[in-house]
C-alpha positions as CSV (number, residue, x, y, z in Angstrom):
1,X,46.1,1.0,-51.6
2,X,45.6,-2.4,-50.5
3,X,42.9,-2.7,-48.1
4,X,39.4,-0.8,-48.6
5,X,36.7,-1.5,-45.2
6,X,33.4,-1.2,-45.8
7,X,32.0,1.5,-45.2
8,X,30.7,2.9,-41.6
9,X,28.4,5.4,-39.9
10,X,30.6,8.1,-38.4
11,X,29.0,9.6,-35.1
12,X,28.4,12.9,-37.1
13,X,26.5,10.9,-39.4
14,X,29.0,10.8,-42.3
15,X,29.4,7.6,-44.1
16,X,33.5,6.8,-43.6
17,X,35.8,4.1,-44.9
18,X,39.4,3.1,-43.6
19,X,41.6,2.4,-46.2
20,X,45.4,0.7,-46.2
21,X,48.4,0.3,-48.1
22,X,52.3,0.5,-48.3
23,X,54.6,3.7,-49.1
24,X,57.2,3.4,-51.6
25,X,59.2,2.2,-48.8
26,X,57.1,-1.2,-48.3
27,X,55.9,0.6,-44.7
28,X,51.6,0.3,-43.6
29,X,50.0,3.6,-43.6
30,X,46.2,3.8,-42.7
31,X,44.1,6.6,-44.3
32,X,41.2,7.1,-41.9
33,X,38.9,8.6,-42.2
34,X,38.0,8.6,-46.2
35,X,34.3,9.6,-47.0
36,X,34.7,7.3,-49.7
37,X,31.3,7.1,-51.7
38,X,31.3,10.9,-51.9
39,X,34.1,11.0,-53.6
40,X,33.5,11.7,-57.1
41,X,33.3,7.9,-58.7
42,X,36.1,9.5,-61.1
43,X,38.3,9.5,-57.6
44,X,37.7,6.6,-56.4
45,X,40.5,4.6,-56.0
46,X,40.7,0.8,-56.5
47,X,42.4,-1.7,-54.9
48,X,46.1,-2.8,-55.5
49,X,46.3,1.2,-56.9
50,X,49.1,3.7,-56.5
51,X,47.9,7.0,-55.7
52,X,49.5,10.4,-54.7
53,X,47.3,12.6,-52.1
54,X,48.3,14.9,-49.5
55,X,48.2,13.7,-45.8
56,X,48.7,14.8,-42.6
57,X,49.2,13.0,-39.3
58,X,45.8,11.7,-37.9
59,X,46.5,12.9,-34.1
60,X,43.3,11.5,-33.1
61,X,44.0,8.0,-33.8
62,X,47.1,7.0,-31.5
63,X,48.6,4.6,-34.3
64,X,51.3,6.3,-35.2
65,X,50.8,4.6,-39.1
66,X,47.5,6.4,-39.4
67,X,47.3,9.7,-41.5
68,X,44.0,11.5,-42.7
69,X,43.7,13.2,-46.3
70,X,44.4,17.2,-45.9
71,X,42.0,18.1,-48.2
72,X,39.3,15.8,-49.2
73,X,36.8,17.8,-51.0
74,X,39.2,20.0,-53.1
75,X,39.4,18.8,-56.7
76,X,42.2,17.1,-58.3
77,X,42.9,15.6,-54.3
78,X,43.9,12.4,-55.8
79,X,46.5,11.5,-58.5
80,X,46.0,8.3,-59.9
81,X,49.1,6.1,-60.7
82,X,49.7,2.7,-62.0
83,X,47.4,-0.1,-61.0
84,X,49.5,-3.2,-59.7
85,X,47.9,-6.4,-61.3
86,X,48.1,-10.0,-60.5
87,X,50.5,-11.5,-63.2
88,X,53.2,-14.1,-62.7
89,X,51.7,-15.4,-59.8
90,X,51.1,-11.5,-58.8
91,X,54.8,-11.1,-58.6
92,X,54.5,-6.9,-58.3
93,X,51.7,-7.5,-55.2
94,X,54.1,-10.0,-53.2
95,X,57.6,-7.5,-54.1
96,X,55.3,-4.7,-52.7
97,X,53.4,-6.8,-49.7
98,X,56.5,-8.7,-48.5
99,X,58.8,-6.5,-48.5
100,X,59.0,-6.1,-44.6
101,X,58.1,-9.3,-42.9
102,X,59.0,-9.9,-39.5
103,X,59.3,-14.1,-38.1
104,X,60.3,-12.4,-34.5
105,X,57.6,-10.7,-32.6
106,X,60.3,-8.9,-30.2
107,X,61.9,-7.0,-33.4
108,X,58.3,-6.4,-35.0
109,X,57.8,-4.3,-31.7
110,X,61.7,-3.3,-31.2
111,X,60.6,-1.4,-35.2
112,X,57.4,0.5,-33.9
């Protein structure tokens, strides 16, 4: 997880939070929506952290990087993994962030 947004009333009234990262393969992925502060504060990840949870494709969103957690309020949802910290210049965060840059706009939208 890279990106955390703060958090937003949801027309049914829940309190929601977008989150973003990379998959092992360096690719965006958008968890959406999160109901982020009633997660247990034991399960709530931080920024820059690997986590495992199951997903499933978020067919109301028409992004086709954006995936919603399958089950949310079931314990044990989220497995914590290592945390990516900043040293050497954060040499971990730039081999994980920069792994697919495009300096051509055509093939950034030839890859979608």
């Amino acid at each position: 997880m890279t990106v955390k947004t703060y958090p937003s009333i949801s027309s049914t009234g829940d309190e929601l939070v977008c989150t973003a990262g990379f998959d092992e393969a360096g690719n965006w992925i958008r968890i959406h929506p999160v109901p982020f502060r009633r997660l247990n504060y034991k399960k709530q990840y931080k920024k820059y952290q690997w986590i495992e949870i199951d997903l499933v494709r978020n067919t109301s969103d028409f992004r086709p990087e954006t995936f919603k957690p399958q089950y949310i309020d079931a314990e044990d949802v989220i497995i914590f993994l290592d945390h990516i910290g900043t040293k050497h210049n954060w040499r971990e965060r730039k081999e994980i962030v920069l792994k697919n840059v495009y300096y051509d706009m055509n093939k950034l939208i030839d890859s979608v």
